[in-house]
C-alpha positions as CSV (number, residue, x, y, z in Angstrom):
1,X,0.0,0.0,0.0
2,X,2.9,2.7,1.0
3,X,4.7,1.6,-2.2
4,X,1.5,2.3,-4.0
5,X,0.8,5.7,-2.3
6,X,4.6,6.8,-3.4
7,X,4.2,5.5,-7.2
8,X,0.9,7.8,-7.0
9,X,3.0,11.0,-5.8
10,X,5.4,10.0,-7.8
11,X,2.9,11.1,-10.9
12,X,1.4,13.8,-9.7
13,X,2.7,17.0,-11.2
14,X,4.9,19.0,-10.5
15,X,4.1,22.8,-10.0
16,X,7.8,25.0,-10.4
17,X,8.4,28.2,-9.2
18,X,6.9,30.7,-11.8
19,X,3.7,29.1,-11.7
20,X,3.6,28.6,-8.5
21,X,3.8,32.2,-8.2
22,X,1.6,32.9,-10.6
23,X,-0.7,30.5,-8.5
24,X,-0.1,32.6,-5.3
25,X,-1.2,35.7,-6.6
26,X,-4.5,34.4,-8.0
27,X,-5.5,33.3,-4.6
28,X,-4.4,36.3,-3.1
29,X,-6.8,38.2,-5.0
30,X,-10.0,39.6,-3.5
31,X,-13.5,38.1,-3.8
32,X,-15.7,40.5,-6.1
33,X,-18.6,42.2,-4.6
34,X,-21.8,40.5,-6.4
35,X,-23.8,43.6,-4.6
36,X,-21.7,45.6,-7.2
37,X,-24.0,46.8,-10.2
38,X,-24.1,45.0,-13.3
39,X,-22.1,47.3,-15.1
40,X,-19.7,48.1,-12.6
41,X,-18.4,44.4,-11.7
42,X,-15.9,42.9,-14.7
43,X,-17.4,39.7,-15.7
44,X,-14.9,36.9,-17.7
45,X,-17.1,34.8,-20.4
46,X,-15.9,31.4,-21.0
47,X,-15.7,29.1,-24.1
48,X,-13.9,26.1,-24.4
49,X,-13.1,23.2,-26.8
50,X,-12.6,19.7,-26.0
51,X,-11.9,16.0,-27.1
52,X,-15.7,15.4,-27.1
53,X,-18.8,16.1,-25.3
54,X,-18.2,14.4,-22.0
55,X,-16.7,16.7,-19.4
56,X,-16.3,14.1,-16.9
57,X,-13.9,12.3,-19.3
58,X,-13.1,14.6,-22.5
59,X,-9.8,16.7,-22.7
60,X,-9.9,20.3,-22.5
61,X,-8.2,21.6,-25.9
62,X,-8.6,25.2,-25.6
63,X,-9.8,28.4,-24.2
64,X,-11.4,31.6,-25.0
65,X,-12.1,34.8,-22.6
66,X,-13.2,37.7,-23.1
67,X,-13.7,40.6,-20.2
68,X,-17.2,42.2,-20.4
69,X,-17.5,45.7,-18.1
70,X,-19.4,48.7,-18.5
71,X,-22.0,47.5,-21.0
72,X,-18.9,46.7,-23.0
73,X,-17.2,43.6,-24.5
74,X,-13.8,44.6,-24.1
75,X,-11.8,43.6,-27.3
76,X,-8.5,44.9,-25.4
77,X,-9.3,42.2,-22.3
78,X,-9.6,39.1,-24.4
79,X,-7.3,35.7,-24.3
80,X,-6.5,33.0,-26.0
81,X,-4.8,29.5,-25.5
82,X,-4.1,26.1,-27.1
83,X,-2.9,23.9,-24.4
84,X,-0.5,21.0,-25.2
85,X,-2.0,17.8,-25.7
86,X,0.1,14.0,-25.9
87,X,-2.1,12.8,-28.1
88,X,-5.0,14.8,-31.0
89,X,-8.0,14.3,-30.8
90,X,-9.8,12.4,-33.8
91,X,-10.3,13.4,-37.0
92,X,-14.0,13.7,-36.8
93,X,-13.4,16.2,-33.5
94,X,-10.8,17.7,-35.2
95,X,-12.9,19.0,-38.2
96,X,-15.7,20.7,-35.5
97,X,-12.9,23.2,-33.6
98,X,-10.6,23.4,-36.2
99,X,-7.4,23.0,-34.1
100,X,-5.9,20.1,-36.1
101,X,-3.0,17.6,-34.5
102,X,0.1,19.8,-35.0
103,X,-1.5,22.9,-33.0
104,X,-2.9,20.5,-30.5
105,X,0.8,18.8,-30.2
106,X,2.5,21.8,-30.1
107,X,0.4,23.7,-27.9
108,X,0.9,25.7,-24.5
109,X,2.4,23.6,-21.6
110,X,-1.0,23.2,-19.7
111,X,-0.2,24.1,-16.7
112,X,1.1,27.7,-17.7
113,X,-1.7,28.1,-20.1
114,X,-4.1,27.2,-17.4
115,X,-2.3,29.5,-14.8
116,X,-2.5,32.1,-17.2
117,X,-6.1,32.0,-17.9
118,X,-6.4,32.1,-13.8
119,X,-4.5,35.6,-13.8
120,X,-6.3,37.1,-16.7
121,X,-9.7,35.9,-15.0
122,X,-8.7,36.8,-11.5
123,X,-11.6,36.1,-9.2
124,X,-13.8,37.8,-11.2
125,X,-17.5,35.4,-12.5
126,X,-17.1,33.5,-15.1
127,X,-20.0,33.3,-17.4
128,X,-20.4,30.9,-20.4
129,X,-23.2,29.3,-21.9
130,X,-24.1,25.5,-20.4
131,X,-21.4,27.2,-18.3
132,X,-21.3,23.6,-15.9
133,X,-19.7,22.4,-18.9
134,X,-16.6,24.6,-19.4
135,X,-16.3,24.6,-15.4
136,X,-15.9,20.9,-15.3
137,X,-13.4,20.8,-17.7
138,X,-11.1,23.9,-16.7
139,X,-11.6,22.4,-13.2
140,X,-10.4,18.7,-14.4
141,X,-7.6,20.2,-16.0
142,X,-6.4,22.8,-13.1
143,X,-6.4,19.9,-10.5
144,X,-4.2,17.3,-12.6
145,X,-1.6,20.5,-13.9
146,X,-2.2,22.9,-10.7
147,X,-3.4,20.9,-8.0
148,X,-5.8,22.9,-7.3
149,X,-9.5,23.8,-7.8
150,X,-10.3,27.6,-9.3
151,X,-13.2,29.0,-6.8
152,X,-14.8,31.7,-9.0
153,X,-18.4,31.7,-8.9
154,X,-20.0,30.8,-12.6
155,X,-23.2,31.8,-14.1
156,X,-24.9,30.1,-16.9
157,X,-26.6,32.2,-19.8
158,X,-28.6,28.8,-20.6
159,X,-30.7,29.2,-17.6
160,X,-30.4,33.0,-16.8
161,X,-31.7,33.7,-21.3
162,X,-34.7,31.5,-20.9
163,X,-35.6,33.0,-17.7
164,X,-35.5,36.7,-18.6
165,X,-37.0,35.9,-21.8
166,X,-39.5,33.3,-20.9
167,X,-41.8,34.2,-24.3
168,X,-38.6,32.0,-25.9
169,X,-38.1,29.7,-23.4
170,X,-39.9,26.9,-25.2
171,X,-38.5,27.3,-28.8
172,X,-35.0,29.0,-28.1
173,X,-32.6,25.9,-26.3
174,X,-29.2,26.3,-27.8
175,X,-26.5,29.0,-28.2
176,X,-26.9,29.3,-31.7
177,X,-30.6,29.6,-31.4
178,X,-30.3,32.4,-28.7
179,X,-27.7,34.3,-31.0
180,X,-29.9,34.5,-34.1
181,X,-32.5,35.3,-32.0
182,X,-31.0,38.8,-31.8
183,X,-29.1,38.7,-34.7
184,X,-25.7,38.2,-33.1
185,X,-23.2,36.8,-36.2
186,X,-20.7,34.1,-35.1
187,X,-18.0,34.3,-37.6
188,X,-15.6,31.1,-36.4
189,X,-18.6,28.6,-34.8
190,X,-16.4,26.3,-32.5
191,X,-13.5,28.7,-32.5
192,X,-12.8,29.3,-28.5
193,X,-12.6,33.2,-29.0
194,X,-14.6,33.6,-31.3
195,X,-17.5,31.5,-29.5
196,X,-17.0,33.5,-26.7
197,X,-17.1,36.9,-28.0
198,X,-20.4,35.9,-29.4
199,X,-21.5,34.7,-26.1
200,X,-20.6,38.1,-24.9
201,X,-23.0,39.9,-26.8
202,X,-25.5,37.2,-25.5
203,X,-24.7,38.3,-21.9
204,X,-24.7,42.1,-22.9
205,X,-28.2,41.6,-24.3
206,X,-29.4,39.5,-21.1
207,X,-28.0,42.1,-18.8
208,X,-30.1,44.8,-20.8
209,X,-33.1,42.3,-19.9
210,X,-32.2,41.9,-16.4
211,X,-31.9,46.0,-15.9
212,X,-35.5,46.4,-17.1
213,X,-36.7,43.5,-15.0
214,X,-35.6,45.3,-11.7
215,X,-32.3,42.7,-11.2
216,X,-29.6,45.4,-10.5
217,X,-26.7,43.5,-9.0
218,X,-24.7,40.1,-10.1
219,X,-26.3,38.7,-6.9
220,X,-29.5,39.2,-8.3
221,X,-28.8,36.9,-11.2
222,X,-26.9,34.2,-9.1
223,X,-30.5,34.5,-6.9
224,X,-32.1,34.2,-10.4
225,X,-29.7,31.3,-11.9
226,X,-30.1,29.1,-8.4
227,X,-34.1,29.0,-9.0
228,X,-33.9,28.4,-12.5
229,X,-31.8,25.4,-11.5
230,X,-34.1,24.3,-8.7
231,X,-36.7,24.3,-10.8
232,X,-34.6,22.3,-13.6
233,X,-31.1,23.0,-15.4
234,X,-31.0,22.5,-19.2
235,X,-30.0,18.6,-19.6
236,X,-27.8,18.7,-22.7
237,X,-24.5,20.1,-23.3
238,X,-25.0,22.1,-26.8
């Protein structure tokens, strides 16, 4: 059993000094205030690509971020990574996101892509769309490179959309649906970045909705988001 035990340390991964650094000043940054108005707080939107569609066993690929503030998407806040992966995905994956087996091969050592994405973040929300999704597998990822568990609060445009426009709720289900719904163009569909800059303006338009519904702070949505869920979350991953 004790030989066992060391063979398992023995594999665990090693976290060297930069990123542990890096590491140490993400936790040493302050909660955000959710009683902060909508506009006020800085918000981090989310997309991800994967191996495949399971997060519980898929491989995180890449991400995409971009900051939203003010009633802005901030081009000038945005990031980016490929992280490194031993072996492509398949071809069939492959020909959805676009990143083909070179770029995957030859990506960003994970664990400073992933401790990178932590300090552009911060502890601000993270917001994506079927957001339990890109949280499962960032989290997978930080706690077999990082060892450690990112604990920024998430909110989920597929329950918060529906809710605040419940006229839709029945024939509008997945992002692309919501995003012609208000005629928000997608130029690079399964592109990290791009997805996410599109979920952006999904978000801008729901906090428009939530402003004229009375919801004034990012606690009000979270309040908003943990009914939704009670009363049932969106079963598929789309």
């Amino acid at each position: 059993m004790l030989g066992a035990l060391r063979a398992l340390l023995r594999r665990r991964p090693r976290v060297d000094g930069a990123v542990a650094a890096a590491l140490a000043g993400y936790r040493s940054r302050e909660q955000p205030d959710l009683r902060a108005a909508l506009a006020a707080q800085r918000v981090i939107v989310v997309d991800v690509e994967t191996s495949g569609l399971d997060p519980f066993r898929d491989r995180l690929i890449s991400i995409g971020a971009i900051a939203v503030q003010g009633g802005l998407a901030r081009l000038d806040e945005s990031f980016e990574a490929v992280l490194r992966q031993e072996q492509a995905s398949d071809n069939r994956n492959i020909l959805v996101h676009g990143i083909g087996g070179s770029a995957q091969r030859l990506g960003r050592d994970p664990a400073s892509g992933l401790v990178d994405f932590l300090g552009f973040a911060g502890k601000a929300p993270l917001v994506a769309f079927h957001a339990d999704f890109d949280r499962i597998l960032i989290e997978r990822a930080a706690a077999a490179t990082l060892r450690m568990k990112p604990d920024n609060i998430w909110l989920d445009l597929a329950l918060l959309a529906p809710a605040l426009f419940p006229d839709h709720e029945r024939t509008v289900r997945t992002l692309d649906d919501w995003l012609q719904l208000f005629g928000i163009q997608n130029h690079d569909r399964h592109d990290a970045l791009a997805d996410a800059l599109a979920t952006a303006q999904l978000l801008l338009v729901v906090l428009a909705a939530a402003g004229r519904q009375g919801l004034a702070t990012w606690a009000d949505l979270a309040r908003l988001q943990k009914d939704r869920r009670w009363l049932g979350a969106p079963g598929r991953y789309v």
